[in-house]
C-alpha positions as CSV (number, residue, x, y, z in Angstrom):
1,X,28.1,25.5,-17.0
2,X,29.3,22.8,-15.3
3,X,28.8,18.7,-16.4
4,X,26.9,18.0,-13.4
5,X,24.7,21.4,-13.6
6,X,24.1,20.5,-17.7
7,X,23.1,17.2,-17.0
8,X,20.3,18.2,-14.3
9,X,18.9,20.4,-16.7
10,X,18.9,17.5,-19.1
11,X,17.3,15.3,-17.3
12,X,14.7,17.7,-16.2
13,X,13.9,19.0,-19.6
14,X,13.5,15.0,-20.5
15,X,11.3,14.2,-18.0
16,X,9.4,17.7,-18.6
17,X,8.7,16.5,-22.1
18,X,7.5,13.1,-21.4
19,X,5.2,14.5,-18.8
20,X,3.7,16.7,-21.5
21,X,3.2,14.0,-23.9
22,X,2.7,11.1,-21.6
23,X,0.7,11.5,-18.6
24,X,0.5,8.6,-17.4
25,X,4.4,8.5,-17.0
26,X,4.9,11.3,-15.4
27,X,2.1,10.0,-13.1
28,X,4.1,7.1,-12.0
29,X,7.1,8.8,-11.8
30,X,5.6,10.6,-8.8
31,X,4.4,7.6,-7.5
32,X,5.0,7.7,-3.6
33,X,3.5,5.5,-1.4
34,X,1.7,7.3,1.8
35,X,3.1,6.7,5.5
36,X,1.0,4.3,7.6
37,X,-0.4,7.6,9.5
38,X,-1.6,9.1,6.3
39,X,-3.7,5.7,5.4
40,X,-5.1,6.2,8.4
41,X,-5.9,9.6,8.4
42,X,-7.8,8.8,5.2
43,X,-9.8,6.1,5.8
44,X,-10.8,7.8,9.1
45,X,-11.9,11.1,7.2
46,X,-13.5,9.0,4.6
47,X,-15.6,7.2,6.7
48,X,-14.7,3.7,5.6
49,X,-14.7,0.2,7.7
50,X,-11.3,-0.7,8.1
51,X,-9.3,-2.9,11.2
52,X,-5.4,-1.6,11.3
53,X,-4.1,-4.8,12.4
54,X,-0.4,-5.6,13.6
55,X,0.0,-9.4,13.0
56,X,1.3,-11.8,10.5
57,X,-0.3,-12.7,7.0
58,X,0.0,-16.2,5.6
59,X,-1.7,-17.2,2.2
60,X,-3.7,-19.9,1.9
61,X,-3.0,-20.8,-1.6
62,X,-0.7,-19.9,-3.8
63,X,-1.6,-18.2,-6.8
64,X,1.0,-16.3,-8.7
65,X,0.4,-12.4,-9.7
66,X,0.4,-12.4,-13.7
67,X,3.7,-11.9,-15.7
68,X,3.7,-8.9,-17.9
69,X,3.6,-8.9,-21.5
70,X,5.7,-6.4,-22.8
71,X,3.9,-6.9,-25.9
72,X,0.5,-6.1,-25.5
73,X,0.4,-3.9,-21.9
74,X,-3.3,-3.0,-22.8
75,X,-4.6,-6.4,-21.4
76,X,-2.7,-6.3,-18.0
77,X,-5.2,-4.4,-16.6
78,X,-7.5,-6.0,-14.0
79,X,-7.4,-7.1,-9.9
80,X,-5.6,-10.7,-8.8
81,X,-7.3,-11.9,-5.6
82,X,-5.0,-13.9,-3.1
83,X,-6.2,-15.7,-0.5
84,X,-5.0,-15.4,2.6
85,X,-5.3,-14.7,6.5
86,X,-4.6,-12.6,9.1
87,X,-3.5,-13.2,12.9
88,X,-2.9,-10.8,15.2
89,X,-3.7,-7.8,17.3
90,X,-6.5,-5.1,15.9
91,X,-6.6,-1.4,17.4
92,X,-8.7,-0.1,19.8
93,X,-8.7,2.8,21.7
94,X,-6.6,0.9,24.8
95,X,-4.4,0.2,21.4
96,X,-3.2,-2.8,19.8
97,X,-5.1,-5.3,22.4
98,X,-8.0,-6.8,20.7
99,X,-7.2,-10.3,19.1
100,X,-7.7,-10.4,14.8
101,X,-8.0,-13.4,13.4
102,X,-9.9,-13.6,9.6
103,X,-9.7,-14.8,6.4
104,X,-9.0,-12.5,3.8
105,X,-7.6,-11.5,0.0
106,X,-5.4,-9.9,-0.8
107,X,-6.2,-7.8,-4.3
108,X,-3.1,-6.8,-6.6
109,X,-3.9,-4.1,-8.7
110,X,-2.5,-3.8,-12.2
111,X,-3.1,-0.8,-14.8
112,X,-1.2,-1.2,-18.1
113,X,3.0,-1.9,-17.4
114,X,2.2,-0.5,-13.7
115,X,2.1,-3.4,-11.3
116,X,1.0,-4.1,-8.2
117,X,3.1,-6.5,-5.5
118,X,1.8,-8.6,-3.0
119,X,3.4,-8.4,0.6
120,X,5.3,-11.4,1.3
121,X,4.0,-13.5,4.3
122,X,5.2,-12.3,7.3
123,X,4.4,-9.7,9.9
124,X,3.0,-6.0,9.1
125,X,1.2,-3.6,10.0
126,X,-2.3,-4.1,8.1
127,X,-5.0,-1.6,7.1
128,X,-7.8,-4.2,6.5
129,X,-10.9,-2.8,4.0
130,X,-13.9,-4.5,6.3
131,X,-16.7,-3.0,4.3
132,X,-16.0,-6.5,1.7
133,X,-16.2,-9.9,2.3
134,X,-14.2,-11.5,2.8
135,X,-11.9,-8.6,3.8
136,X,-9.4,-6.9,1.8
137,X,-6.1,-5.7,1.5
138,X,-5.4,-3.7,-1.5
139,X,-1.6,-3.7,-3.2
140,X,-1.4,-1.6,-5.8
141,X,1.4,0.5,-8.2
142,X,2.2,2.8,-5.6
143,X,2.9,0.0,-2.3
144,X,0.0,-2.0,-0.3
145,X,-2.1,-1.5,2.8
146,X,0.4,-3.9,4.0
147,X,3.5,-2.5,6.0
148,X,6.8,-3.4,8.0
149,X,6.8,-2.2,11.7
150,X,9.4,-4.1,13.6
151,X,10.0,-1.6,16.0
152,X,6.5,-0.4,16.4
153,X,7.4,3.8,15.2
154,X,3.9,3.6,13.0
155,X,1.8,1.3,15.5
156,X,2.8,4.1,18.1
157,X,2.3,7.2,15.7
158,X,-1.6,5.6,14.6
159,X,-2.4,4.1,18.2
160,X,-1.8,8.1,19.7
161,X,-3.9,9.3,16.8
162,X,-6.8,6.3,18.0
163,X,-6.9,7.8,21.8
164,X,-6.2,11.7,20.8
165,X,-2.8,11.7,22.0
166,X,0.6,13.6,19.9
167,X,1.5,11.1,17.3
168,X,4.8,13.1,16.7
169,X,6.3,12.3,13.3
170,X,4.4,13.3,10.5
């Protein structure tokens, strides 16, 4: 059996066992987060409010996300609100053509040593929760509702799934 072959089966036998006698690891270790067409198919078959918005989010305040402490991970559970707002263009079923411009938070999840980030400011691709006020966007372990589209490949994908066109892609 070769190094490289032993090694693999290693690994896999490791990660097997922690997955048996820690869940929540092997939880996280799967931890992918969904293309921008897959948000959207959900929230569309859910039902919920939401704007997809292409524009740029700015904070209003600046209110650092809580360090971890390695020392007691049991307490590091909970949301951190951000305020911020949103500028841009929100979908329709011409597209990305009807001006978007709110107040919102942003809400940074956080279960145990498992995170949450905050998008930077900048420009995304947003899928805003409207059924809350003020409006959300949620950031979580596994990415945010927040995404990079310089070159438009998702806005074009979620705009022909909007007016029943192929999305191609996924």
């Amino acid at each position: 059996m070769s190094g490289d072959c032993f090694n693999k089966i290693a690994m896999s036998a490791m990660l097997l066992a922690c997955s048996l006698s820690m869940p929540q690891l092997a939880h996280a270790l799967s931890c992918e987060q969904k293309a921008p067409v897959q948000v959207y198919d959900t929230a569309k078959k859910a039902g919920i409010d939401f704007a997809v918005v292409y524009g740029t989010l700015s904070y209003t305040e600046v209110e650092p996300v809580p360090l971890l402490d390695l020392l007691d991970q049991r307490q590091q559970e909970g949301i951190t609100r951000l305020a911020a707002s949103v500028a841009g263009k929100s979908l329709t079923a011409n597209g990305f053509v009807a001006n978007f411009e709110r107040e919102i938070v942003v809400e940074v999840m956080s279960v145990a040593s498992w995170r949450g980030k905050a998008p930077t400011a900048g420009a995304y691709l947003m899928f805003i929760n409207m059924e809350t006020e003020p409006p959300t966007i949620g950031a979580g372990p596994c990415g945010s509702a927040a995404r990079r589209d310089r070159f438009g490949f998702h806005r074009a994908q979620i705009t022909a799934c909007e007016t029943g066109g192929h999305r191609g892609g996924n």
